[in-house]
N, C-alpha and C positions, 0 to 999 in steps of 0.2 A: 793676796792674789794679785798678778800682775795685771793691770788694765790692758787693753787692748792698744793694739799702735794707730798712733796718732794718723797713721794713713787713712782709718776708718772713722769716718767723720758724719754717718749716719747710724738710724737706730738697726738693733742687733737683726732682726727681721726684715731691712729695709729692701727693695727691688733695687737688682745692678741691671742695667741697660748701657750697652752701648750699639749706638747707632747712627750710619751715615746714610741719609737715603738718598741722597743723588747717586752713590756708588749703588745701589740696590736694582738687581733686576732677576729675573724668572726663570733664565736659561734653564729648559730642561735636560741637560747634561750637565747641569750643577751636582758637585760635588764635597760635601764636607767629612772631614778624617778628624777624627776626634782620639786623641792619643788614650790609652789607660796604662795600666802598670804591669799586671798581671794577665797569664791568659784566664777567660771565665772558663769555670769548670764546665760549662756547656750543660748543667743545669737550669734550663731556660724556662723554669715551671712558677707563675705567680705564688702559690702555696707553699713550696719546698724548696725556695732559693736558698741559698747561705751566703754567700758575699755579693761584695757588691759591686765588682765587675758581671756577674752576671744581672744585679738588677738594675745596671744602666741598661740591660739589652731588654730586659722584660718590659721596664718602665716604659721605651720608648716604644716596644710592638703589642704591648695591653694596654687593655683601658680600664681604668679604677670608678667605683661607682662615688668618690669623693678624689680630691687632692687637697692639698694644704694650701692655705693664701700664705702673704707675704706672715701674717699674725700669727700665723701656728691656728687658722680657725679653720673646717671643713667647707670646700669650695664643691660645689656640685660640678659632674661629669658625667659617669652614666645614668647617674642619678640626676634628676633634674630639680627636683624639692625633697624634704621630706617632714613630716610630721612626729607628734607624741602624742599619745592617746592611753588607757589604764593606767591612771595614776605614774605617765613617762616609764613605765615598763617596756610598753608597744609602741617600738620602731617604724613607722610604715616608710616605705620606698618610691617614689613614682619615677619609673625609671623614662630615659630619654628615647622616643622612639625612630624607628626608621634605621635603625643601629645595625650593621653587617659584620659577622666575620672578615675576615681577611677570606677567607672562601668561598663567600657570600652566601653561606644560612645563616638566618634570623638572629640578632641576639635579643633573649626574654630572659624573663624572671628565670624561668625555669634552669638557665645558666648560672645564675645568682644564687639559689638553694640549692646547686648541686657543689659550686664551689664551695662554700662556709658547710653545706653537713658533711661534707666529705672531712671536713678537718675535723669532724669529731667521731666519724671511723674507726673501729680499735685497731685497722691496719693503717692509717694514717701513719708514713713512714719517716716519721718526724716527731718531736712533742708534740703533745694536744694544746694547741693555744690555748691559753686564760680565756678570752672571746667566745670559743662555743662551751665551755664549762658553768658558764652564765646565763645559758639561753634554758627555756622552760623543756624536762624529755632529754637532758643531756646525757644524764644516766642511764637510763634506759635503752639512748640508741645503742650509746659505745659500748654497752654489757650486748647487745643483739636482740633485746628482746621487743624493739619495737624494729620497725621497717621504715620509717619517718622520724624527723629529727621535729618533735611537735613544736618546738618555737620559731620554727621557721616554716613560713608559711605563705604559698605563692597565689596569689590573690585572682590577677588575671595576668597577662602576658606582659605588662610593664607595670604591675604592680606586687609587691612582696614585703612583708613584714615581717620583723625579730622582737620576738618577745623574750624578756630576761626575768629570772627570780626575781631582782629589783632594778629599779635606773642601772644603766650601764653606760657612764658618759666617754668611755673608753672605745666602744662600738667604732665613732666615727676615724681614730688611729688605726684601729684594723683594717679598717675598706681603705681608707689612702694606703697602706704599707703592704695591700696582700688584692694583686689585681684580680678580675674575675677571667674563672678559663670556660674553656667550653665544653659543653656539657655533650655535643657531639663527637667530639672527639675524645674525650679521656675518661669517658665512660664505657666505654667498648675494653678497656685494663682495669680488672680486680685494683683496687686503692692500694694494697698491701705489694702489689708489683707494680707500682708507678717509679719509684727509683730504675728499675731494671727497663721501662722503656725508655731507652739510649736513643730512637730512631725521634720518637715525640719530642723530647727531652731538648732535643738538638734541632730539631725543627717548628719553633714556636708557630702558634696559629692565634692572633689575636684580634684587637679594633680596636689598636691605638695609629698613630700617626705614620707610622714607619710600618713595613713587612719584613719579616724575613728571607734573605735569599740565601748563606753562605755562613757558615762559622770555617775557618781551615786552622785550628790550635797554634799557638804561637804566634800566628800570622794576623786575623784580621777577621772580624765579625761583620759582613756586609750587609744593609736594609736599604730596601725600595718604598719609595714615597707610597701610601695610599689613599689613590686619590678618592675615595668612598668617607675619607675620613668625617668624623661626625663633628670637629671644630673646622674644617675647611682643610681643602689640599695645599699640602705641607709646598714652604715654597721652594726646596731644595728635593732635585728627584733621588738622591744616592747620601745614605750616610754611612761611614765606615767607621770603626771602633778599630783603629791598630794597637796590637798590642806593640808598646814602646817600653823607654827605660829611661830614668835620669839622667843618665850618661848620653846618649844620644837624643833626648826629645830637643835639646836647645838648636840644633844643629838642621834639624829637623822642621822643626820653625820658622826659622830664618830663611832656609833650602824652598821652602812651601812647602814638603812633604804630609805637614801637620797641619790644620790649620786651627784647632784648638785642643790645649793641653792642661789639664789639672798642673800647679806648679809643686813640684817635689820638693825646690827650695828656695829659702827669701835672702839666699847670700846677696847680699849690695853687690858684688860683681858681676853674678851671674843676672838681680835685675836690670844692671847700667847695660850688660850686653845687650839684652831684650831691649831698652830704653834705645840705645845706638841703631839699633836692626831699625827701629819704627813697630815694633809688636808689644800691643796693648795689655796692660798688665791689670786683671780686674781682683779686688780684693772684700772680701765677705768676712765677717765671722764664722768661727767653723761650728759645724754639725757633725764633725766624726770627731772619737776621742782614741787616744788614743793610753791603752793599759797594760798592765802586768797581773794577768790572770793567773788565781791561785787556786790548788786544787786543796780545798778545805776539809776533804777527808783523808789527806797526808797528815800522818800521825804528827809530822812536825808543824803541823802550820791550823791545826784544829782549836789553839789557842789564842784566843783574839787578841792578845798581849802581845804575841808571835807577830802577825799581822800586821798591826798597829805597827809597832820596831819596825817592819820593813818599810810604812811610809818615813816614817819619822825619818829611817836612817839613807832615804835618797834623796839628794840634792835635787828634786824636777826644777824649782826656778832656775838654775843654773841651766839644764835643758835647754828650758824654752828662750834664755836668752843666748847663749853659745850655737844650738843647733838651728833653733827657727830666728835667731834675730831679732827676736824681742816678737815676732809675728806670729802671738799664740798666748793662753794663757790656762792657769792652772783650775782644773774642778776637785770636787771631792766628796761625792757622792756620786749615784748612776743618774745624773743630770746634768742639761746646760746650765752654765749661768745665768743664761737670758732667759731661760724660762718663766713663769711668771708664778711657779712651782717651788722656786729654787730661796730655802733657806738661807736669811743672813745669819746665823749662827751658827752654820758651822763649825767643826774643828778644821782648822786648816792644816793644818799637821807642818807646820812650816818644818824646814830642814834643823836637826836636831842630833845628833850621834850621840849625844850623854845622854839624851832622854830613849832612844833608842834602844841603848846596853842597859838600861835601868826595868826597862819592859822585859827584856831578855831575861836578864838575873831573875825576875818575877816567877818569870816563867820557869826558871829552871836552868835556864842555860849560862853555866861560867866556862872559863877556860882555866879547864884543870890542868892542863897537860905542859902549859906557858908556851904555843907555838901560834899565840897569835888568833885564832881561830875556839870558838867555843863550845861546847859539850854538854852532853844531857847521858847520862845511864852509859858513859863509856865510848862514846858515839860522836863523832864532830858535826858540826849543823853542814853539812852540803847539799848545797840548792844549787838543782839545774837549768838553767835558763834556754828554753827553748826558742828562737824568735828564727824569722822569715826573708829571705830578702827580696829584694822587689821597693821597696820603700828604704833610701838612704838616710833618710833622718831616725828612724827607727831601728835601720842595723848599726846606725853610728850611738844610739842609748843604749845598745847592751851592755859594751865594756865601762860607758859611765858606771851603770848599775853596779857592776862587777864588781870596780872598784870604790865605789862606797859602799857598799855592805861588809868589802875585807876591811874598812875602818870599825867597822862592830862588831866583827868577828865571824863574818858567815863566808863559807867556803863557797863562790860561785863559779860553777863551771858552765861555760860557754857550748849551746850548741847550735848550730847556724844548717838551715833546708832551704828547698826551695817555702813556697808560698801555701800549696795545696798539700803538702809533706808534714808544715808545721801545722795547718787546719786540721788537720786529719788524728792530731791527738787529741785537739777539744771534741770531734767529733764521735770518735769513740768512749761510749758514757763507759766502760769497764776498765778503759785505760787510767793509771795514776801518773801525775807527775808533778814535780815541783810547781813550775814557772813557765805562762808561755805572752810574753809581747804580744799582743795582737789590736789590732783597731777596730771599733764598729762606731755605727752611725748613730744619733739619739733619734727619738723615733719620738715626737709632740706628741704626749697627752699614754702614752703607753707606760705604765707602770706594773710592773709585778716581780714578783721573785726568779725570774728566771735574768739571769745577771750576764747579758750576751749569750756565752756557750756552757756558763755553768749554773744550776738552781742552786741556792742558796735561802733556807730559811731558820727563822725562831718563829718559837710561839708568840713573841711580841712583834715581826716584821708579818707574821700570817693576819694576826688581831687589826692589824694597823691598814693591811689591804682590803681585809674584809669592809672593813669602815669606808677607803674611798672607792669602793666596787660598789657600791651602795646608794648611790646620789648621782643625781647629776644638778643637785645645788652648788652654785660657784664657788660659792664663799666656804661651805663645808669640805668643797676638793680642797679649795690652795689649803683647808687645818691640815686634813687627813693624811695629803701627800707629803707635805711638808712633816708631818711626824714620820714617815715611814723612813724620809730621805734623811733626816737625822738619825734612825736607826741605822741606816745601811751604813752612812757614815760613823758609827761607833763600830760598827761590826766589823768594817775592810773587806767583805768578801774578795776583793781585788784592789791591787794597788793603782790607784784612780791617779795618772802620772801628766797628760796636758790635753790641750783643745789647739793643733795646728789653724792659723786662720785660714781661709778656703780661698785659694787663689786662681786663676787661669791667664795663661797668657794664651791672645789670640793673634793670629798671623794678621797680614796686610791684608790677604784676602776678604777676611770676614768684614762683612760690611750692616749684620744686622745679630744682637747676639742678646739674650736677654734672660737672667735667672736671679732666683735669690734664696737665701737658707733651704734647703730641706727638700725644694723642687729645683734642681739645676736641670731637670728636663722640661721643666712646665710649659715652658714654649717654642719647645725643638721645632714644631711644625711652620716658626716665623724665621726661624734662622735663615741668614743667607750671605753668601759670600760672589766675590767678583769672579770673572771668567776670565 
């Protein structure tokens, strides 16, 4: 595995801060434009997001009853402490008071149990999280036959309790990853028709730091400061989310259009531009990875030999040094590196095409026919690769892909959508398909079988969860997780292909900007730029 570049010269979790405070001031017709990639599907719902242009818009206008510190540890928010009690079964909450809507009703407890029992709902129009499957009455609620979800239980108005079959040290990644909604508002819609409110959907109502004022598609997601906020009033009154593109964000930066932007790529010329302009180039280890999802109940790919052969037979170091510039590196399980979760023993599947065709053959597959290309029951192996564009370093790994796998003999055909065109076949659980590129985030401390957009199990990765769903002794997680992650690793549910490192370039404007792994919003409401 390639080590990280020598540009990152603290630890993997470390705080990026940059800050000028003589240029820092309050102007309330401040303005920050923060670029993204894609338009968000305007699914603006804490519970049933899917990507993650829309949960930059949720993160900033909800409030989470934890966030993550720089450590991957749970950082209190709406929560203000919390306890263990029955042998750390029993969760209790003390939630933070004086807390408003963005509308200004109260937020309690009673927001709190209606968010987490509603995902255990049989209309929940989503998968049913792992999180409420573990709480005490799970069954019973999602079959109907009780009217309360008995493990969760709301005490007094900033107080509420989760109790679970056993420890659940997973709890506190759920509350950070799944903000809490309101319970006056989105309880007036049947759970089972929460997807089909478009009007909600698109008009979040939260108590985080920003408001909602505007989504117009394609264009630009606009938020107004709120000044009721429960960390203090943010000190920029207007933040915009434009939807942008690799092609024009640099131009765009420079221009002051933009005035900070995730960096799409770490070309040395396109940094030396930034570098000339005077715009500040921040660099993190990354938190989103980036894969080649397989659909494991394809008759061709149910073979984990099959599987296997497709890591072996792609060149990813190659990748990460041609496309990202050495600014990235490779995993190989559904983990970071940095995790403190994260097995040295891996198989690393380094690049291999004789070991590749070797799994193949195993399997079944030669090339009978001598055109290059190999065969099972009369049939040649063609794999579809579906990927997105929007993200240039990713539609430039298809044709890599392509073409090493026609070194082992797999026919790949190229099929290229927009972004919500190519989601929308992992989203459909009835749809089958080869192969589809897509990126997600790792998410601290959340482990289970469900492998981004597709569930994936054995009876030894189900064995191996049950065991760390069961503790929240430390020393027994890092055994437990660390066996599962070695499974998944023999297994490939997906071809686990690199970790881009997390970059931003900020315009001249910005004069105060401050994030680090896993919270790039955690302290939006300090940002601020010149006038």
């Amino acid at each position: 595995m390639k080590v990280l570049s020598r540009a990152i010269v603290f630890a993997a979790m470390s705080l990026t801060v940059f800050n000028v405070t003589a240029a820092e001031n309050n102007n309330n017709n401040s303005i920050i434009r923060y670029a993204i990639w894609s338009n968000p599907s305007g699914n603006f719902h804490p519970t049933l997001y899917f990507t993650d242009y829309d949960r930059a818009i949720i993160f900033t206008v909800f409030g989470r009853l934890f966030t993550l510190d720089e450590n991957q540890n749970p950082k209190p928010s709406l929560a203000e402490k919390y306890d263990y009690s029955n042998e750390g079964k029993t969760l209790t909450l003390h939630l933070r008071p004086g807390v408003k809507w963005h509308d200004g009703a109260d937020f309690t407890a009673d927001d709190v149990y209606f968010t987490y029992a509603t995902e255990a709902d049989s209309g929940f129009p989503k998968d049913t999280p792992d999180f409420v499957k573990h709480l005490v009455g799970y069954e019973d609620y999602h079959a109907g036959k009780t009217s309360t979800l008995a493990g969760i239980k709301v005490i007094d108005p900033q107080t509420v309790s989760f109790t679970f079959n056993a420890p659940y040290a997973a709890a506190f990644s759920h509350f950070a990853d799944r903000p809490v909604l309101a319970k006056h508002i989105w309880s007036k819609v049947p759970v089972k028709e929460w997807n089909k409110a478009t009007e909600l959907l698109r008009k979040p109502v939260g108590t985080g730091p920003y408001k909602f004022v505007e989504f117009l598609p394609d264009q630009y997601v606009k938020l107004e400061r709120n000044d009721d906020y429960f960390g203090g009033e943010p000190k920029t009154k207007t933040l915009i989310f434009k939807i942008s593109n690799a092609q024009t964000v640099q131009n765009e930066l420079i221009n002051g259009d933009v005035d900070i932007a995730e960096l799409s790529s770490w070309n040395s010329r396109d940094l030396q531009t930034y570098k000339n302009a005077g715009i500040q180039i921040v660099e993190q280890p990354g938190v989103g990875a980036q894969y080649l999802s397989l659909d494991t109940r394809n008759k061709n790919l149910t073979d984990r030999r099959v599987r296997q052969a497709l890591v072996y037979g792609i060149d990813r170091q190659a990748i990460v040094d041609k496309l990202l510039y050495g600014h990235g590196e490779l995993f190989n399980t559904k983990d970071n590196p940095h995790s403190p979760y994260y097995p040295k023993d891996l198989n690393n599947y380094a690049y291999n095409p004789e070991k590749a065709k070797a799994l193949l053959k195993e399997a079944g597959w030669t090339d009978t026919h001598g055109d290059g290309f190999v065969d099972k029951d009369g049939k040649d192996f063609i794999f579809t690769l579906n990927y997105p564009t929007g993200n240039r370093t990713r539609e430039l790994t298809a044709p890599i892909i392509q073409q090493n796998l026609k070194k082992i003999g797999i026919n790949v055909v190229l099929n290229v959508a927009d972004f919500n065109a190519t989601l929308s076949i992992l989203q459909d659980k009835n749809k089958r398909y080869d192969g589809v590129l897509m990126g997600g985030t790792f998410r601290p401390g959340q482990y289970d079988n469900n492998f981004w957009w597709e569930r994936f199990s054995t009876p030894q990765l189900d064995a191996e969860a049950n065991q760390f769903n069961a503790t929240i002794d430390a020393e027994k997680l890092k055994t437990h997780i660390g066996n599962w992650l070695k499974t998944v690793n023999e297994e490939v549910p997906h071809v686990w292909l690199y970790i881009p490192n997390q970059g931003y370039a900020l315009s001249k404007r910005v004069t105060h900007y401050h994030s680090y792994p896993y919270e790039p919003f955690a302290d939006v409401a300090n940002w601020t730029v010149k006038q």
